[in-house]
VEXROVO-752082 format. One record per residue (C-alpha): residue in one letter; x, y, z. Coordinates in steps of 0.2 Angstrom, whole numbers, plus 2048, in hexadecimal, padded with zeros to 3 digits. Layout:
R code   u   v   w
R    a   X   Y   Z
...
END
This chain:
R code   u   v   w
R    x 800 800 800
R    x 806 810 7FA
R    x 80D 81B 809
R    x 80B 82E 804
R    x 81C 83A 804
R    x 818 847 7F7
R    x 81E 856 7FB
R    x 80E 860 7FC
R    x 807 852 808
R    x 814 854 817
R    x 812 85B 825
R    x 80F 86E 824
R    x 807 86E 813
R    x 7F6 875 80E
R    x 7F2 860 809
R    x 7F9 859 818
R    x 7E8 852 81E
R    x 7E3 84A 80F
R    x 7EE 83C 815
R    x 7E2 838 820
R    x 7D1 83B 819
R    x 7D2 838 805
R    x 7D1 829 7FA
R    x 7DB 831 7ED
R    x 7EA 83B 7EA
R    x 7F2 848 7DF
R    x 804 844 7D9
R    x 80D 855 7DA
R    x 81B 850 7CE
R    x 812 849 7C2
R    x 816 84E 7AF
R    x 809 84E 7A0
R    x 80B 850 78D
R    x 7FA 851 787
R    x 7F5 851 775
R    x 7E2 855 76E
R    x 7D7 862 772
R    x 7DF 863 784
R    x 7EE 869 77F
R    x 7E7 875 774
R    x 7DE 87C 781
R    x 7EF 87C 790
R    x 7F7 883 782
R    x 7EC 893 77E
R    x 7E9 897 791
R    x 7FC 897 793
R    x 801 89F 783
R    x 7F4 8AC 784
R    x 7ED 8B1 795
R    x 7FB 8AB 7A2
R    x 80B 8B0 799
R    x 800 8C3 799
R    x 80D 8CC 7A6
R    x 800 8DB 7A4
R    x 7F2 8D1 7A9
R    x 7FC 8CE 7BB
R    x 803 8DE 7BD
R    x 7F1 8E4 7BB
R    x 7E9 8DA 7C6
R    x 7F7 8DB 7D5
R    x 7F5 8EF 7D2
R    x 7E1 8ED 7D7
R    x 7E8 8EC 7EA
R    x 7EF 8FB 7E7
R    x 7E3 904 7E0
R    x 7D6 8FE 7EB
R    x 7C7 904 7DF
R    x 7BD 8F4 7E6
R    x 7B8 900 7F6
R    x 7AD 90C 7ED
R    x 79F 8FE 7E9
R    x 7A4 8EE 7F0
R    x 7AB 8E7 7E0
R    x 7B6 8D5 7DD
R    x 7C3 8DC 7D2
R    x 7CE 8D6 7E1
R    x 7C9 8C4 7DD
R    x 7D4 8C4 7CD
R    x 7E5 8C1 7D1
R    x 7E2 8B1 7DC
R    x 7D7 8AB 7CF
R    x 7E1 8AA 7C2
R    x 7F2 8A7 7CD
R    x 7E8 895 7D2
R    x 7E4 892 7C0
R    x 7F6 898 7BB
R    x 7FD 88B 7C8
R    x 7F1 87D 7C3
R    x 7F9 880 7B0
R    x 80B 882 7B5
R    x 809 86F 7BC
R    x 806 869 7AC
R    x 812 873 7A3
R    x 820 876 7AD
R    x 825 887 7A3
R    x 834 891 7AA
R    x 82D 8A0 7A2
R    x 81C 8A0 7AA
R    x 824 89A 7BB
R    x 82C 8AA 7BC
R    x 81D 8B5 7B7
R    x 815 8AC 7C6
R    x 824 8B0 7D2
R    x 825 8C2 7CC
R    x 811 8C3 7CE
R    x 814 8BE 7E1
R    x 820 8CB 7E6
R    x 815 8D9 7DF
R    x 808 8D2 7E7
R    x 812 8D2 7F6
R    x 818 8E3 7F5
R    x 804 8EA 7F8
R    x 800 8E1 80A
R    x 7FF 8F1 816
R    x 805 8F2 827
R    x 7F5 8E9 82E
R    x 7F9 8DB 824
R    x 7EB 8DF 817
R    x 7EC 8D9 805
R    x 7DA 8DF 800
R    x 7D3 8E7 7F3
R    x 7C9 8F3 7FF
R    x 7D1 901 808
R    x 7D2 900 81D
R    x 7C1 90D 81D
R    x 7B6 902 813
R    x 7BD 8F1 815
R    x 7B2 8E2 81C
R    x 7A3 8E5 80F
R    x 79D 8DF 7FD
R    x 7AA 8D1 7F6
R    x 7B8 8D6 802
R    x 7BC 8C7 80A
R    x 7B9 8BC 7FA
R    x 7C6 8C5 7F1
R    x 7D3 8C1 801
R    x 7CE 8AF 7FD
R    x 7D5 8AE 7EE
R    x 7E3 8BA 7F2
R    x 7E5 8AC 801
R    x 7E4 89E 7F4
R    x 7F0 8A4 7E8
R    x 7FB 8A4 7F4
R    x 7FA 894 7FB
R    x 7F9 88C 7E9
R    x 809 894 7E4
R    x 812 88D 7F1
R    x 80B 87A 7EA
R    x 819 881 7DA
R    x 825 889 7E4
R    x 836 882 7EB
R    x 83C 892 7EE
R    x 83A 891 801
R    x 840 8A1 806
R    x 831 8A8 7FB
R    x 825 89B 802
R    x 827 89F 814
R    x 824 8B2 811
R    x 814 8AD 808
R    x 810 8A4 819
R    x 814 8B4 822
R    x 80B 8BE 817
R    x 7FB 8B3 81A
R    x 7FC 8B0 82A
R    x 7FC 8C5 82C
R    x 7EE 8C5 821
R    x 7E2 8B9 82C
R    x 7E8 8BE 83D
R    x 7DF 8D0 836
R    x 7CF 8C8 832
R    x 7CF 8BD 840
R    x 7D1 8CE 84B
R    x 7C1 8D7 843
R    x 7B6 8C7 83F
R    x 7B0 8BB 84D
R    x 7A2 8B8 858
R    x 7AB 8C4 867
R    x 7A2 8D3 86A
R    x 7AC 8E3 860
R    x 7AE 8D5 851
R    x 7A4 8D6 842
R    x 79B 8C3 83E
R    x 7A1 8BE 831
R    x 78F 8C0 826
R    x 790 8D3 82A
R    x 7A0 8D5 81F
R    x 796 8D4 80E
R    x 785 8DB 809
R    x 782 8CE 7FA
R    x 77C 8BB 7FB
R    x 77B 8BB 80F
R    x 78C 8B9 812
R    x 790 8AA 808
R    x 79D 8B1 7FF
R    x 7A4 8B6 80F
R    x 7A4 8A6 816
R    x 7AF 89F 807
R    x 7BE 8A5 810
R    x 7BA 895 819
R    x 7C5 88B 80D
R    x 7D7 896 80C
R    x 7D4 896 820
R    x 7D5 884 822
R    x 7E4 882 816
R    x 7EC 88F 81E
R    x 7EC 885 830
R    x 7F1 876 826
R    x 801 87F 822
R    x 806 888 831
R    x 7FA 87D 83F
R    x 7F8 88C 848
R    x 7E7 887 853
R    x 7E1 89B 851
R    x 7DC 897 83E
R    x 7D5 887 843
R    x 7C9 890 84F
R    x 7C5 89D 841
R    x 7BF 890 836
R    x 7B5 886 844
R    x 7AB 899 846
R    x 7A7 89A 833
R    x 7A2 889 830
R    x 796 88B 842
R    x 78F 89A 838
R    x 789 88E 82B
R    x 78E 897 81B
R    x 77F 8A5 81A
R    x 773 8AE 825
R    x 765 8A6 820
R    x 769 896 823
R    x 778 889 829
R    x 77C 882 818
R    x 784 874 81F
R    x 775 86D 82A
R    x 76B 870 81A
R    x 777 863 810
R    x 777 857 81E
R    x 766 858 81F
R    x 764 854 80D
R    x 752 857 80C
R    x 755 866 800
R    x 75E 867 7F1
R    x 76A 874 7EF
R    x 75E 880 7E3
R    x 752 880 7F2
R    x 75E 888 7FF
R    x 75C 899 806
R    x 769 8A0 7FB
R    x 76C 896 7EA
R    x 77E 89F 7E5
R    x 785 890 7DB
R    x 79A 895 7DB
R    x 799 89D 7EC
R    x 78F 88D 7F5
R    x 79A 881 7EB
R    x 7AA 88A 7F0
R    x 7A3 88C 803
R    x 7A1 877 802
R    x 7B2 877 7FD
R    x 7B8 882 80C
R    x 7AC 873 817
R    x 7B7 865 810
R    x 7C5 86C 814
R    x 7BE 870 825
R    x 7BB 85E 825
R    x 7CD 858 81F
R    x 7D5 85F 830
R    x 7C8 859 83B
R    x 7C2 84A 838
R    x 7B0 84E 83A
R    x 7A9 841 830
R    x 799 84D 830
R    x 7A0 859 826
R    x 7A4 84D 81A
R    x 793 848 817
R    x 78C 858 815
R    x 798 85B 804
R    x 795 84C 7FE
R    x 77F 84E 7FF
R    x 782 85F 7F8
R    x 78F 859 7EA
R    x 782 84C 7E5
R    x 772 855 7E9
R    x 77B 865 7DB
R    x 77E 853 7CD
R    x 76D 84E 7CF
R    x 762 85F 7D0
R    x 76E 86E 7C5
R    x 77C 865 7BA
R    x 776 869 7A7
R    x 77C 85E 79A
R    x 78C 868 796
R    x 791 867 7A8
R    x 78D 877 7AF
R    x 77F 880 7B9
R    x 772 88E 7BC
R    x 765 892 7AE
R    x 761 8A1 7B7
R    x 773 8AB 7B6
R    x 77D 8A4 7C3
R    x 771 89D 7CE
R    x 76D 889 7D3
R    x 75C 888 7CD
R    x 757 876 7C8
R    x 763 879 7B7
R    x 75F 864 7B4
R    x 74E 865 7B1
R    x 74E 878 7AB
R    x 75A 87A 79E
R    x 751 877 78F
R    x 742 883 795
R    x 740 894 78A
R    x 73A 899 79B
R    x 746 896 7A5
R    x 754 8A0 79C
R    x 75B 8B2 7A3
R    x 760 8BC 793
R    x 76D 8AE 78E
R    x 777 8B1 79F
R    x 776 89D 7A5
R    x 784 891 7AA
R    x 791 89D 7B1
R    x 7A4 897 7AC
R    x 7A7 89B 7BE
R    x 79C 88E 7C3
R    x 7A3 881 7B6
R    x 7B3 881 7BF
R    x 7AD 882 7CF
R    x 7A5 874 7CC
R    x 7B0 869 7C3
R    x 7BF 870 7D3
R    x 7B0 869 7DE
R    x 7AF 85A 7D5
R    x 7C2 856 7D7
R    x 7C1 85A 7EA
R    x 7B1 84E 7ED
R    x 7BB 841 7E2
R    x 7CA 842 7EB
R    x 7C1 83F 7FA
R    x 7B6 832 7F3
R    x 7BC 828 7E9
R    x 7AF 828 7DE
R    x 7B0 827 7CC
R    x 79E 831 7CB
R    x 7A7 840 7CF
R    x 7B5 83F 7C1
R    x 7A6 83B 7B3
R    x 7A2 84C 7B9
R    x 7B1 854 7B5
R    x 7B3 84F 7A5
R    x 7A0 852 79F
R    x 7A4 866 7A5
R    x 7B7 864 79E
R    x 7B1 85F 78C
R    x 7A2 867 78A
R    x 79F 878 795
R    x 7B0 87C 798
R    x 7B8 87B 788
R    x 7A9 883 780
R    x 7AF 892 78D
R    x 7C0 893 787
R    x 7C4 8A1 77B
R    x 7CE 89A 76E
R    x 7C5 8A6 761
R    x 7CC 8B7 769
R    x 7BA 8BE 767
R    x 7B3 8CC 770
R    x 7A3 8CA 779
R    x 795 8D3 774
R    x 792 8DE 784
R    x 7A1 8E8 789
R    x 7A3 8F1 778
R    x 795 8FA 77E
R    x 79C 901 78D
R    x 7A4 913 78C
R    x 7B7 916 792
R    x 7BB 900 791
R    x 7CC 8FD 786
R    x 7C3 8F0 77C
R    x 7CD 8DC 77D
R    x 7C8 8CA 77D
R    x 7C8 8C1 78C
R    x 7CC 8B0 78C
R    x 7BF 8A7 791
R    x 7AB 8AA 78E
R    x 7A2 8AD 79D
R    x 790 8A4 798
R    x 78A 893 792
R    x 77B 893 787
R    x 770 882 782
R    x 762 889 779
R    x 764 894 768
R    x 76D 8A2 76B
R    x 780 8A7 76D
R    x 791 8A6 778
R    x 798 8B7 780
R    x 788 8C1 782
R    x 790 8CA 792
R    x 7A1 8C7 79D
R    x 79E 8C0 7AE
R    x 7A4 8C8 7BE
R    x 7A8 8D8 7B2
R    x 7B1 8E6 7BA
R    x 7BB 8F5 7B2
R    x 7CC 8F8 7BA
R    x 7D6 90A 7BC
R    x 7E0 909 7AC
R    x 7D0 906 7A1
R    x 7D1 8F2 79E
R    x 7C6 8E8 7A5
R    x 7C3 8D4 7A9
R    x 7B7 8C9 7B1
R    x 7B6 8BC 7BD
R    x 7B1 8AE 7B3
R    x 7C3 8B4 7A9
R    x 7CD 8B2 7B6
R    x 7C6 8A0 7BC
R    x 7C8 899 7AA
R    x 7DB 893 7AC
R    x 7D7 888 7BD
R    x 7C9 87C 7B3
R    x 7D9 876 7A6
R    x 7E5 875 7B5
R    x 7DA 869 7BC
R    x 7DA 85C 7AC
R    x 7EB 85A 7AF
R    x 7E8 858 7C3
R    x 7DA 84D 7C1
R    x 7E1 842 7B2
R    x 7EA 837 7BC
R    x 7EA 835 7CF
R    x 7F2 829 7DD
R    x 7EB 81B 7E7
R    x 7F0 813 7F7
R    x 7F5 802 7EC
R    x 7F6 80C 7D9
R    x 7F1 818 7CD
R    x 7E1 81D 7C8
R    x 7E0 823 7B5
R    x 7CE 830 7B4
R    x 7D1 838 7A3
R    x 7D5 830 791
R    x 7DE 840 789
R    x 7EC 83A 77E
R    x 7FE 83B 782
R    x 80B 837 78F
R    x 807 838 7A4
R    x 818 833 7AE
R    x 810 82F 7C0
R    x 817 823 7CD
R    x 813 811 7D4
R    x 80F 80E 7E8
R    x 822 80A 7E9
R    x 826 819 7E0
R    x 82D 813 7D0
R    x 82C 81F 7C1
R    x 81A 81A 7B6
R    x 816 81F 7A4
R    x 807 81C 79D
R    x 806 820 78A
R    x 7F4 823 785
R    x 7EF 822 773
R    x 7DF 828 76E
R    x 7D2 835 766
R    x 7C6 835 774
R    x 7BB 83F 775
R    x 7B7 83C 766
R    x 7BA 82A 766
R    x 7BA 81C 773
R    x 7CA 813 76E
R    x 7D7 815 779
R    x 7E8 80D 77B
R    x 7F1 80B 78A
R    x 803 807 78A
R    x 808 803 79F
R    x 81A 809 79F
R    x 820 804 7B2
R    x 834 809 7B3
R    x 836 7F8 7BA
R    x 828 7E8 7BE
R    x 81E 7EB 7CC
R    x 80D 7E7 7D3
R    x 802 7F4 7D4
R    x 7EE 7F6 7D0
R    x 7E8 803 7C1
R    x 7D8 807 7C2
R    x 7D0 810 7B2
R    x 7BF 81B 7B3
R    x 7B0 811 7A7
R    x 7A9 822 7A5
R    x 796 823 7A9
R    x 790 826 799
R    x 795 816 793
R    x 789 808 790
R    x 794 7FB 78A
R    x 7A7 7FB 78C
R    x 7B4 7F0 786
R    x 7C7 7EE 78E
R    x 7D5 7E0 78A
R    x 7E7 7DE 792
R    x 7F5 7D9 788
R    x 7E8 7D2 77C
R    x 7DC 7C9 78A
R    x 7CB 7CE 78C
R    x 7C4 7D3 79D
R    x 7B2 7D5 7A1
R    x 7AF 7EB 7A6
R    x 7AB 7EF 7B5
R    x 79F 801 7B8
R    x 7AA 810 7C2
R    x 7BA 80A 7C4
R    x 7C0 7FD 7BB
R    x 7D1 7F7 7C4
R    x 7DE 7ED 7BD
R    x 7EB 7E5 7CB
R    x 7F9 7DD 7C5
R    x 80B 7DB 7C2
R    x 80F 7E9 7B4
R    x 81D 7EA 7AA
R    x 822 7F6 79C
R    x 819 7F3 78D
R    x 80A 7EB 792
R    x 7FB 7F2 789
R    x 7E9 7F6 78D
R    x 7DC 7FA 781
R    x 7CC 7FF 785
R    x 7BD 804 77A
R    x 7AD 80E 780
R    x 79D 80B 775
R    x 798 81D 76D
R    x 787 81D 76B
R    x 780 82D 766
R    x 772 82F 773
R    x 762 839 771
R    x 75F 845 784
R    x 74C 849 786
R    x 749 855 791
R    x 743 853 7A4
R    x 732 858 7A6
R    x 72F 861 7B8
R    x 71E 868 7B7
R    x 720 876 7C7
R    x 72C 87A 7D2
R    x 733 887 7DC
R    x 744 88E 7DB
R    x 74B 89B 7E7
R    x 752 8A7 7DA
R    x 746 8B6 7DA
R    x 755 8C4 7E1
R    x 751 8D3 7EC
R    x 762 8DB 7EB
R    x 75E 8E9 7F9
R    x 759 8DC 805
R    x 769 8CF 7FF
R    x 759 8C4 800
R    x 754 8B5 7F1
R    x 741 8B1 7F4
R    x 738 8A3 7EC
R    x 731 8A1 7DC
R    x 725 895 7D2
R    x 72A 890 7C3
R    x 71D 886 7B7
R    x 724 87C 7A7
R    x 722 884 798
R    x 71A 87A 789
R    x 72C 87C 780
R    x 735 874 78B
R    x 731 861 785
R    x 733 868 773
R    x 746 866 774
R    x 753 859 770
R    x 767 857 773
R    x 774 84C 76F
R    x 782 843 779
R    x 78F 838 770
R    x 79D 832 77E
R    x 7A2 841 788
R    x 79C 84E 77A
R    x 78D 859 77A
R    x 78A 85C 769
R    x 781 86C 761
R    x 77B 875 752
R    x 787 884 74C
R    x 77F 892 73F
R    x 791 891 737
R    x 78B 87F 732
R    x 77C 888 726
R    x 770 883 732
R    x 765 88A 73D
R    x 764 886 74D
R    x 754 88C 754
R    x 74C 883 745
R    x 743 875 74A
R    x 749 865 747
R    x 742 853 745
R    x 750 845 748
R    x 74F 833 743
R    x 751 82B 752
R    x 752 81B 757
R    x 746 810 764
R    x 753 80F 771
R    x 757 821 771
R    x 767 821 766
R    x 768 828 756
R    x 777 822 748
R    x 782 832 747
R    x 78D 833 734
R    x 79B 838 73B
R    x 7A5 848 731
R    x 7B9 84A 72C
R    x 7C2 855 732
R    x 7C0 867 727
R    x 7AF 860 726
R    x 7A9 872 72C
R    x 7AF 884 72A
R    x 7B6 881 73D
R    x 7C1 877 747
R    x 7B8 86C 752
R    x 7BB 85C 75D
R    x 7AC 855 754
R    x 7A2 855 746
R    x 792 84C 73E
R    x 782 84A 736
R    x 771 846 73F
R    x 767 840 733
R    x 754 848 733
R    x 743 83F 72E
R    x 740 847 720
R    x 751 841 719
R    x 75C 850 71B
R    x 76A 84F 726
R    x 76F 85D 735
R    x 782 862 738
R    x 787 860 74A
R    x 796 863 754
R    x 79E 862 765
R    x 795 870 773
R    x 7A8 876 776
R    x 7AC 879 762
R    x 79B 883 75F
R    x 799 896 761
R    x 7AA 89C 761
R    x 7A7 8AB 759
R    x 79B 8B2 765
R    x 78F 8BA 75B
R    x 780 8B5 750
R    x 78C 8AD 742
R    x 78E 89F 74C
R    x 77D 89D 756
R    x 77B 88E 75F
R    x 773 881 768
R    x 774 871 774
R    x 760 86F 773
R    x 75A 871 764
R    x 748 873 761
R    x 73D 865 75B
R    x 72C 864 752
R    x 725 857 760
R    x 728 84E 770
END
């Protein structure tokens, strides 16, 4: 059984807990060569957002500036954001270059801590309100995942000083003593929960240092249950509420507030706590996952997504399915199956990774539609898109979290987050066991990990998933040793094949796990049935949905919701991992309604396209064939919509003349 010495699980590291409470582990020295779609993708976030020096030196300057006081803005939130992101990337690419962007990006943002120990995007007089401590979260969290890259100790060990300064200042202004502000007084927006996210940065900080004061400071925010309106936490363990129900339906903030729990749990033990993320993690898959991975058909908030995102009525202007809450979720996912174990929580990661996510990722350089109409903004692409649509319409009609900075640029939350949903492909891709190595993702290439007993382990995948279910294992241990390999059957797969070294083995659902004695050059193919499937949509009659928002009051009150008669009128497509949609750039229409030959069991017989195929690059490309005779052009949800604007209208439900 593997005994655990990575670096970033010994003693005095934010991880060092884990050991004790997870079923899996991240290999910190792991190395990737991907090829595909992923790299393409690491490739463009590096290249083109993370090697920006501007971009830091612009967001380190907004804790100088401090233009966050006069209405209670998040523009403090951007540099930890994207310093997380940046650290998830540098893991898988190991670049010199953006290392020391990084390093030079800490010391600026070193130089702007005051002489209370404040790193904030507030000044002293008008600190403690609006998203002030959220954006010391991620200042606390960029921090802390920099040092997970770092060996430059010296450096390290200011960056504890430096947060420890930081917290000792909250923990003097925010408690239960009298003189102190609670904790749900220090923002006027969603009761407090975002507030209460600090939770998470908290608890790693007393990981690293084990100093019992942050300790105590997290036990007075997790007592404080999340919100004003209700402990968040006896809510989950409860379970007799979804998530959509709960006072405040905030999806990022809640998700990243459970996180803050988990880690609450990690260095206590309480199995309780445990639980409660685990009902709320499930209750989120089951009740507001959409079939691109994401959430929140009303803007950014958990409202019922599952059974309402094919509804006319239940859209808001084409803001739905926040790229903020597509990587908080899929960073959720990754914490819940480290913890777990279970192979549920990886199929969730790659549905949002190939579908939602890479849908966000820029790769056009457009400019969204909104901002140009904004006096005084220097006019540039952001990198990611900020909304997900489903039904007919367009990517990039507004930028999420939007906020003008002193210089005339601009950037958005949704921006900034984009960079940590990659990094997490790599993370997640591969990850450790007690007795072996558990492989989640197909992407093609080269991953170099270690056996329990620490011998060097290549494994050389060779494949075109998504797009196909072939793949090709080749088990390249530096030297024979006995280990298990357990490979993820994903959860869309109906019928799975897999052979060792030529032998036939019967597939078992999850994890499939393969103990033996390996040696270099044993093989392992595995082939996943790619049956295009036919999604009908869920009907739900009524319900009730806390979204109705009364900003004054911070207060979200309920609110009926009826299906509308055009909700069963709609029809996806899922073929393996991919989404697929209707792109205007094909010659179609997709707000036309359409009549597919389909068959009894719900499948349909896709023709499958070359590549060049259409007038764009895609990851996939085919023909549905129609009634009538005709046949509509579809491709993968990420590939469609590039262009942001009407050009390339698109849709995920198309419209259909019957149920």
């Amino acid at each position: 059984m593997r005994e655990v010495k990575m670096n970033q699980y010994q003693e005095h590291s934010a991880n060092y807990k884990r050991l004790e409470t997870d079923s899996l582990f991240v290999d910190f020295e792991q190395r990737a060569e991907f090829e595909g779609c992923i790299e393409k993708a690491f490739r463009f976030i590096h290249d083109e957002q993370l090697m920006n020096t501007a971009l830091w030196k612009r967001f380190a300057a907004q804790f100088r500036d401090c233009i966050d006081s006069e209405k209670g803005a998040w523009r403090g939130e951007y540099w930890g954001k994207m310093m997380r992101g940046a650290c998830f990337v540098y893991a898988y690419t190991r670049d010199d270059a953006l290392y020391q962007i990084l390093e030079a990006t800490i010391e600026d943002l070193l130089t702007t801590q005051d002489g209370q120990g404040r790193i904030s995007s507030f000044r002293p007089d008008r600190e403690l309100f609006g998203w002030d401590l959220w954006c010391r979260k991620y200042v606390l969290l960029g921090m802390q995942y920099f040092m997970e890259i770092s060996e430059n100790e010296a450096l390290n060990r200011r960056l504890v000083e430096s947060m420890c300064r930081q917290v000792d200042y909250l923990i003097e202004k925010i408690g239960p003593e009298e003189g102190k502000k609670h904790i749900f007084e220090t923002s006027q927006t969603w009761q407090g929960l975002n507030s209460s996210t600090i939770l998470e940065p908290v608890v790693r900080l007393y990981s690293i240092t084990g100093e019992k004061r942050y300790l105590a400071f997290a036990q007075y925010i997790v007592s404080c249950g999340g919100t004003a309106l209700g402990n968040l936490i006896e809510l989950a363990l409860e379970d007799r509420l979804a998530p959509y129900q709960y006072p405040v339906t905030k999806a990022y903030e809640m998700m990243s507030f459970f996180e803050g729990v988990l880690e609450y749990y990690r260095v206590t033990g309480e199995e309780k706590y445990k639980r409660a993320v685990l009902n709320f993690g499930r209750r989120v898959m089951e009740t507001d996952i959409t079939i691109i991975g994401s959430a929140g058909c009303t803007h950014e908030l958990l409202d019922h997504s599952r059974v309402r995102q094919s509804d006319p009525e239940a859209l808001s202007g084409g803001v739905m399915q926040e790229t903020c809450v597509t990587v908080t979720w899929m960073k959720f996912c990754y914490q819940l199956l480290l913890i777990s174990g279970e192979a549920a929580f990886a199929d969730c990661m790659e549905q949002s990774l190939y579908n939602a996510y890479l849908g966000a990722v820029n790769t056009g350089k457009a400019l969204d539609q909104d901002t140009p109409q904004k006096e005084g903004y220097i006019l540039e692409y952001l990198h990611f898109d900020s909304y997900s649509p489903l039904l007919p319409g367009t990517r990039g009609k507004r930028v999420g979290g939007l906020q003008q900075m002193k210089d005339g640029h601009y950037y958005g939350c949704c921006a900034c987050i984009g960079a940590a949903g990659i990094g997490l492909a790599h993370k997640a891709a591969v990850l450790c066991s007690r007795d072996g190595v558990v492989l989640n993702f197909y992407i093609p290439g080269t991953i170099r990990t270690r056996t329990p007993e620490g011998t060097a382990l290549r494994l050389n995948i060779a494949t075109e998933y998504p797009a196909d279910g072939a793949v090709r294992i080749a088990v390249m241990p530096e030297q024979e040793e006995t280990f298990s390999l357990a490979l993820r059957i994903p959860g869309w797969c109906k019928a799975a094949s897999l052979w060792v070294n030529g032998e036939e083995e019967a597939v078992v659902c999850g994890y499939h796990t393969l103990t033996r004695r390996w040696k270099a050059g044993d093989t392992i193919q595995l082939r996943f049935e790619m049956e295009t499937c036919a999604i009908r949509p869920v009907p739900y009659g009524r319900d009730t949905v806390n979204t109705e928002m009364d900003w004054k009051a911070d207060r979200l009150s309920p609110k009926e919701i009826v299906e509308s008669p055009e909700n069963r009128l709609h029809i996806a497509f899922r073929r393996g991992p991919l989404i697929l949609a209707a792109d205007a750039r094909t010659g179609v229409d997709p707000a036309q309604p359409v009549d597919p030959l389909t068959g009894g069991d719900g499948t349909v017989k896709l023709r499958l396209l070359p590549p060049g195929a259409v007038p764009f690059k895609t990851i996939l490309a085919a023909a549905l064939p129609l009634r009538d005779g005709r046949e509509l052009i579809l491709v993968d949800y990420a590939s469609a919509g590039k262009t942001l604007r009407e050009d390339s209208r698109m849709a995920a439900w198309l419209p259909v003349l019957s149920d």
